[in-house]
C-alpha positions as CSV (number, residue, x, y, z in Angstrom):
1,X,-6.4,-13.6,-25.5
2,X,-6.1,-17.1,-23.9
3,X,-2.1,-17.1,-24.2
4,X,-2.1,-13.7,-22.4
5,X,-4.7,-14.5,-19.7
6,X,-2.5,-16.0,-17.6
7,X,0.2,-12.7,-17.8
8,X,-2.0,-10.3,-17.0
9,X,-2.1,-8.9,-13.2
10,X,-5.5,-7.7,-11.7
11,X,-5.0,-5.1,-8.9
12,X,-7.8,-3.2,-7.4
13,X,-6.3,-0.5,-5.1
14,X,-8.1,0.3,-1.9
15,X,-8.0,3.6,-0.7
16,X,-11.5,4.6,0.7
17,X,-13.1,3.8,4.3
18,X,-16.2,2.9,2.1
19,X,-15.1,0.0,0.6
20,X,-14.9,-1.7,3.4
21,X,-18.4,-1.1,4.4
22,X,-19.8,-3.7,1.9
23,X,-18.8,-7.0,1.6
24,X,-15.1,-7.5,1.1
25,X,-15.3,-10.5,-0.8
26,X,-17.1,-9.2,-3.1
27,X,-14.2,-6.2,-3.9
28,X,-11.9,-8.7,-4.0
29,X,-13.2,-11.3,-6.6
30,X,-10.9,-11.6,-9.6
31,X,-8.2,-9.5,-8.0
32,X,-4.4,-10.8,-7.6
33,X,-3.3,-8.4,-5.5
34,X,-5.5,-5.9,-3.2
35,X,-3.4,-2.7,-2.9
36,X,-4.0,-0.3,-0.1
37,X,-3.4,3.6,-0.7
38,X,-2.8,3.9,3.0
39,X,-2.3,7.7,3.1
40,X,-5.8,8.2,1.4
41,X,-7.2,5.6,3.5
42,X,-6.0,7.6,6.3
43,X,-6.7,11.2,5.6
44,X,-10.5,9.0,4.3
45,X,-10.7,7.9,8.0
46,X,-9.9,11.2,9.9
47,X,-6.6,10.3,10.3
48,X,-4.2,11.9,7.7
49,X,-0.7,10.3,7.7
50,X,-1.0,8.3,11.0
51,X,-1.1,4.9,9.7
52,X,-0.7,3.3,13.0
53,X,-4.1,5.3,13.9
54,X,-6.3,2.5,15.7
55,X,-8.8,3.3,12.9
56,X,-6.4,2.4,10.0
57,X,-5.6,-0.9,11.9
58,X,-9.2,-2.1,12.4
59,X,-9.9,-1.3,8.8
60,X,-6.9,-2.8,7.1
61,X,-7.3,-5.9,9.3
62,X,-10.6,-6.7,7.7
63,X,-9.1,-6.4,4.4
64,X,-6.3,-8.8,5.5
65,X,-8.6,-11.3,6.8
66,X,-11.0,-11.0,3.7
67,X,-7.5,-11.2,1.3
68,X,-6.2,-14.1,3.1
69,X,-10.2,-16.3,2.4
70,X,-9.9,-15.0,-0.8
71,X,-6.5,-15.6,-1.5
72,X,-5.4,-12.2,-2.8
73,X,-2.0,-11.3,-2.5
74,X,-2.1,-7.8,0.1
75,X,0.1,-4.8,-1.4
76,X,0.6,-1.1,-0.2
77,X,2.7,1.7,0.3
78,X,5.2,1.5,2.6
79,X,6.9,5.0,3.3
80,X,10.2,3.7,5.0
81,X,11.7,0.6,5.0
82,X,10.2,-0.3,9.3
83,X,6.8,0.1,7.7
84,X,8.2,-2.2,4.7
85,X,9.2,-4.4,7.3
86,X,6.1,-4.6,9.4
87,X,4.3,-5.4,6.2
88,X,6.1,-8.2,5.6
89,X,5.3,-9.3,8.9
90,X,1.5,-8.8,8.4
91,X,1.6,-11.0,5.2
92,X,2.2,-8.1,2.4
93,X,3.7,-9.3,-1.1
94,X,3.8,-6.5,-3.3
95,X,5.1,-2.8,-1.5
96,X,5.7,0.1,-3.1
97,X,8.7,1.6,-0.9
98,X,8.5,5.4,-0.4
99,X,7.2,7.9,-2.9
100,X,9.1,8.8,-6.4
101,X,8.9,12.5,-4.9
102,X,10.6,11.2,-1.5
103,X,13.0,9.3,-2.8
104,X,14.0,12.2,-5.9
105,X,13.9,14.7,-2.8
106,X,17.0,13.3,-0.9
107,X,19.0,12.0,-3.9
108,X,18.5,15.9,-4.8
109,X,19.8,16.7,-1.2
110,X,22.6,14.5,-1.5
111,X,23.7,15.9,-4.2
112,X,23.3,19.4,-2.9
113,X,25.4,18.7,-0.1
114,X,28.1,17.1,-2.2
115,X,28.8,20.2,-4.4
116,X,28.5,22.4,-1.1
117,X,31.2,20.6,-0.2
118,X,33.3,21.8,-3.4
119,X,31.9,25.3,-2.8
């Protein structure tokens, strides 16, 4: 156990407005990384999809200031590569670009159109 300690990655994943009704710090003890699940955190705030909802923002703010005294690496899900972007900006280490389903969806289109183009 003490060799393996050191390898193992602790990530609590954030997805609920409730969380951040109690203290932050205390959610965040022991964690490396604080993921967000930002489209449940949105649809949990009243605002489904619209991460840039002025809700969202006030909410994942207090997590980032509460992840940077703790000094917990911030993650979350970024559904195109702008958003991917902007979290980068905002401090964000660990991103989970677009969804398996997204990304399986237009490879499948893609292909679609290529054998159309045979047809």
């Amino acid at each position: 156990m003490a060799e393996v300690k050191d390898q193992v990655v602790l990530i609590g994943q954030f997805e609920t407005a409730q969380i951040g009704d109690g203290p932050l710090e205390q959610a965040l003890t022991g964690l490396d990384i604080a993921f967000i699940g930002l489209f449940d955190l949105s649809v949990d705030l009243g605002t489904p999809g619209r991460f840039d909802a002025p809700k969202v923002n006030e909410w994942l703010g207090r997590l980032e200031r509460a992840a940077e005294a703790a000094r917990v690496v911030l993650g979350t899900f970024a559904p195109n590569p702008d958003y991917a972007g902007q979290a980068v900006a905002r401090g964000y280490r660990y991103i989970a670009l677009e969804s398996d389903l997204a990304i399986l969806q237009r490879s499948f289109r893609n292909l679609l159109r290529a054998v159309k183009d045979f047809a």
